[in-house]
C-alpha positions in Angstrom: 15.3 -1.5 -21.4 16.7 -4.5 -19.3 17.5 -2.5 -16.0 16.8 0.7 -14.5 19.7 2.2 -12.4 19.2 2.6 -8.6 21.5 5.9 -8.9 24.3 4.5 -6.6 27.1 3.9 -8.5 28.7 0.9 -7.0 25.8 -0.9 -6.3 24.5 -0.6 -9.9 28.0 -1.3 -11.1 27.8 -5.0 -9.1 24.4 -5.4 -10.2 25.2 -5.3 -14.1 23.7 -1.8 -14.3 20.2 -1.9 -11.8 17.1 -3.8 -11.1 14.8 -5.7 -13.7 11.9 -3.0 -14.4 8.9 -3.9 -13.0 10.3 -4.5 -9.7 9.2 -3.2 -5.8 11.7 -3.3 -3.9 11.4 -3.0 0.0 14.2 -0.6 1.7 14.0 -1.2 5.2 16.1 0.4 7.8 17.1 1.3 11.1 16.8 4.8 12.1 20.0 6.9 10.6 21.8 3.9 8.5 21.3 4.7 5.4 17.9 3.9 3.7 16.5 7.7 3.9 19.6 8.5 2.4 18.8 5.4 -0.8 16.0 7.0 -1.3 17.6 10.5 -1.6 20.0 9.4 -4.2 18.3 7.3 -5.8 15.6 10.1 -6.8 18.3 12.8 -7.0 21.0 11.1 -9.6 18.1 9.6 -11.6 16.7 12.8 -11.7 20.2 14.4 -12.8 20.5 12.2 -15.7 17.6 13.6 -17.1 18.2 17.5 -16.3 22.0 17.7 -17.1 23.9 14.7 -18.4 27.2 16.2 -18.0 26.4 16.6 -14.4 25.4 13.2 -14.1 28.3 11.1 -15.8 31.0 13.9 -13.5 29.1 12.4 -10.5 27.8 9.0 -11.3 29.9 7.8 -14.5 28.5 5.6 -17.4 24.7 3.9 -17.5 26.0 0.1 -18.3 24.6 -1.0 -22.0 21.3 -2.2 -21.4 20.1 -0.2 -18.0 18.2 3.3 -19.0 17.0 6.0 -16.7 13.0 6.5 -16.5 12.0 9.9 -18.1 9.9 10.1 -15.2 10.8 10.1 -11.2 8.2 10.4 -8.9 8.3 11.3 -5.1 5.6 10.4 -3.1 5.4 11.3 0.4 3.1 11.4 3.0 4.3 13.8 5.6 6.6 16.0 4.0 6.8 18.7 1.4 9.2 19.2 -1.2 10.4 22.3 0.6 11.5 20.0 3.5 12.7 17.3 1.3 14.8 19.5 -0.3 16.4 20.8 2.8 17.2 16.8 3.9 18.5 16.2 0.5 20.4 19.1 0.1 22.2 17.8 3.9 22.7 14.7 2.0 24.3 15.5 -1.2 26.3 18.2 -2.9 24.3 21.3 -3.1 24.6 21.3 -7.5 24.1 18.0 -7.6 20.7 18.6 -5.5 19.8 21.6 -7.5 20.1 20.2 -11.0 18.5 16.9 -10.0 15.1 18.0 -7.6 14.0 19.9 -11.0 13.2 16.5 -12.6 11.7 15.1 -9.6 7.9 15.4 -9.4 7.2 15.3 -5.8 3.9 14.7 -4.1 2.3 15.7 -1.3 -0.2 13.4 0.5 -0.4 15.0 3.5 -3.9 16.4 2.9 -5.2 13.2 2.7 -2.9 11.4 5.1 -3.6 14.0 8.4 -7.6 15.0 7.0 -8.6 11.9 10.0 -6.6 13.4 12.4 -6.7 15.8 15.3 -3.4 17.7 13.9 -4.6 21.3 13.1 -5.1 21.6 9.4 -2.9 25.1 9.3 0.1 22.9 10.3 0.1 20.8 7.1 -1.6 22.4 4.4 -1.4 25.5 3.0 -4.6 27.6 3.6 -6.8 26.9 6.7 -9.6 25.6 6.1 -13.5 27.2 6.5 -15.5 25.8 9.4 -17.8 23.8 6.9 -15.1 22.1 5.3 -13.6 21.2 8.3 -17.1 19.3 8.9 -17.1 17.9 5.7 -13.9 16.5 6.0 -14.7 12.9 5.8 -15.8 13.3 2.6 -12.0 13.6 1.1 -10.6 11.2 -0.8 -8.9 7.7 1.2 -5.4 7.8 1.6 -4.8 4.5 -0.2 -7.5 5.4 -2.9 -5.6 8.5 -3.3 -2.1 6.7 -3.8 -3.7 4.1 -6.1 -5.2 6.7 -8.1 -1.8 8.5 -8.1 0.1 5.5 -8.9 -2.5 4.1 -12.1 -1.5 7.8 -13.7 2.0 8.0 -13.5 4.3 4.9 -12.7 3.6 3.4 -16.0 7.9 2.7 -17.2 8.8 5.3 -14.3 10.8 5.1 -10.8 8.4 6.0 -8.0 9.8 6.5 -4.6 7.1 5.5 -1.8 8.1 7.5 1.7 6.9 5.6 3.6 5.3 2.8 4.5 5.7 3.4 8.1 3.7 6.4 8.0 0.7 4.3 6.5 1.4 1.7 9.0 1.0 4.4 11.8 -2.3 5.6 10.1 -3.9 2.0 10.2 -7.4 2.0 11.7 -10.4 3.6 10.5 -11.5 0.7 9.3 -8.2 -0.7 8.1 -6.3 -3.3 9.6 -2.3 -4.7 8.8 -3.7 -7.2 6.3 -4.2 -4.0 4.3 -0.3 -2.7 4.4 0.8 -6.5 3.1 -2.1 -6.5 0.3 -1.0 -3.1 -0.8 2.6 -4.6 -1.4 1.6 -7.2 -2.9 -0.9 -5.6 -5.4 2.1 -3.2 -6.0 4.4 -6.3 -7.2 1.3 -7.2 -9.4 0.8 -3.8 -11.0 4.8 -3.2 -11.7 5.0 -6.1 -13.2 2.6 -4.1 -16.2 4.0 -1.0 -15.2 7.2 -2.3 -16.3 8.9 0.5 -14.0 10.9 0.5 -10.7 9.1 1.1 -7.3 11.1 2.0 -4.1 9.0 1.3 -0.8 10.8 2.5 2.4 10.2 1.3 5.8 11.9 1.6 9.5 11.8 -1.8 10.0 11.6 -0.8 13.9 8.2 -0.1 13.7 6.9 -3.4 12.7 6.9 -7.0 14.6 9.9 -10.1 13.2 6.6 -11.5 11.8 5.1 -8.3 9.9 8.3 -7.5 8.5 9.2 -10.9 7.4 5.5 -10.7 5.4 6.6 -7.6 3.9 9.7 -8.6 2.7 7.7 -12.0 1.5 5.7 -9.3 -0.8 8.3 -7.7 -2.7 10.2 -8.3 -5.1 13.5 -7.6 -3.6 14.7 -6.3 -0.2 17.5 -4.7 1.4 17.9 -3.4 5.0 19.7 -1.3 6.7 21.7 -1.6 9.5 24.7 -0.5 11.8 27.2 -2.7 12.6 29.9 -2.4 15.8 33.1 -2.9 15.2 35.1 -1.9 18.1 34.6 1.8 19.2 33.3 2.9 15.6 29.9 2.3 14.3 29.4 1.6 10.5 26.6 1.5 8.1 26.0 -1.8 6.3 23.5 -2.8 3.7 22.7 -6.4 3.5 20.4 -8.4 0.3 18.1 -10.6 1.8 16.1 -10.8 -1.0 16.7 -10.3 -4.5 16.5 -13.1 -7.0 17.5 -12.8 -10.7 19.7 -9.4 -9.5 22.3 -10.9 -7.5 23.2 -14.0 -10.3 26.9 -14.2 -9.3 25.9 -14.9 -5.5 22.6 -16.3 -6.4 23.4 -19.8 -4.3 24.6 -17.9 -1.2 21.6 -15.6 -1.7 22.9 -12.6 0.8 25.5 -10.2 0.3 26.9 -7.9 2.7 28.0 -4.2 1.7 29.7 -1.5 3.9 28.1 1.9 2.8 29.5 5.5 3.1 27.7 8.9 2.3 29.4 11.1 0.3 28.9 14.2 -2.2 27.0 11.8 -4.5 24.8 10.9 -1.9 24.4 7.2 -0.8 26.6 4.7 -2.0 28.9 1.2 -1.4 32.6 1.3 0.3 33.2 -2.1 0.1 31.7 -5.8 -0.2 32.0 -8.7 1.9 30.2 -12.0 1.2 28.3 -14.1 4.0 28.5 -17.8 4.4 
């Protein structure tokens, strides 16, 4: 395949169909403008194409010649359940489209290994509390990046893998990790999906990182988009904006940013309008 569809129908139409596979793109956002909601779609119309194709082309049209959908879509996440994702999604999207697509989503849970080092009661995020002893011997579980690495080597090979999100692994730097570690874990994932050959999706609130650490995250991936609200008189409006993204935007390639006004409707995510910046 020579693109894999984001699942927002616009976008993918301006794009000639999706991203290059083996791509990591960075989606970072402020709080409520749209990249939680990227993510959603993304997952859930890719997922839709897979699980009922009649659904898909009511709600998202034609795949352009030349873009195909992964047979796989994986959800990582390391605070939530798919219980609770479903609930966001479902507040997202239209509640068929939701249904049909979460079935061919394979969702993971890393909270296990993401709270294990911390003093949140175990009850609260996994399903069975755990004995005295193993509460002792809790150090001895698996490392949350081992754990993802692990995760990712089985399954992104020629698949879309959602990563929500690298704030929460930002938040759980320490025990013996520092910030180097977040920006060589980006860049190892831009150096594994180029053999994967798949589409990676790395969220981030791009509030909870310094001008400098977010400028060496965006360095690290492959592409990047952000967020963002915009005033415009007494209404608010969500924007997305391509800071980065060689090789995807060709017809604006020399201007190298492109501005998009964003709306959320039953299909989830998706563009409104487009407005070039100079």
């Amino acid at each position: 395949m020579d693109r894999i569809p984001f699942g927002i129908r616009q976008l993918d139409t301006i794009i000639d169909g999706g991203t290059p596979p083996g791509s990591v793109v960075l989606l970072s956002g402020e709080a409520g403008a749209g990249s939680r909601e990227f993510m959603y779609t993304s997952a859930i119309i890719n997922g839709l194409a897979n699980a009922d194709p009649e659904l898909h082309d009511l709600y998202y049209g034609d795949i352009a010649t030349g873009a195909s959908v992964t047979d796989g879509i994986h959800y990582i996440s390391f605070t939530a359940d798919s219980d609770q994702l479903y609930r966001e999604m479902n507040r997202t999207m239209d509640t068929e489209i939701v249904e049909s697509g979460f079935e061919a989503v394979e969702f993971v849970d890393m909270a296990e290994s993401y709270f294990h080092k911390s003093s949140v009661p175990r009850d609260w995020y996994a399903e069975e509390t755990g004995h005295i002893r193993d509460m002792a011997g809790r150090h001895d579980r698996e490392d949350l990046f081992t754990a993802l690495g692990a995760y990712l080597n089985e399954h992104a090979q020629g698949n879309l893998v959602v990563l929500d999100s690298l704030s929460d692994l930002i938040s759980a730097v320490g025990e013996g990790r520092d910030w180097s570690d977040i920006v060589y874990l980006v860049k190892g994932l831009q150096k594994a999906a180029h053999s994967w050959n798949g589409l990676i999706l790395v969220h981030v609130n791009h509030e909870t990182v310094t001008p400098e650490q977010h400028g060496q995250l965006v360095d690290a991936a492959n592409g990047t988009m952000t967020f963002e609200w915009e005033q415009g008189g007494s209404e608010r409006a969500r924007t997305l904006v391509f800071k980065k993204f060689r090789g995807v935007l060709s017809r604006i390639e020399d201007e190298n940013i492109i501005r998009f006004e964003t709306e959320i409707g039953d299909a989830g995510f998706d563009i409104s309008d487009v407005r070039k910046i100079r």
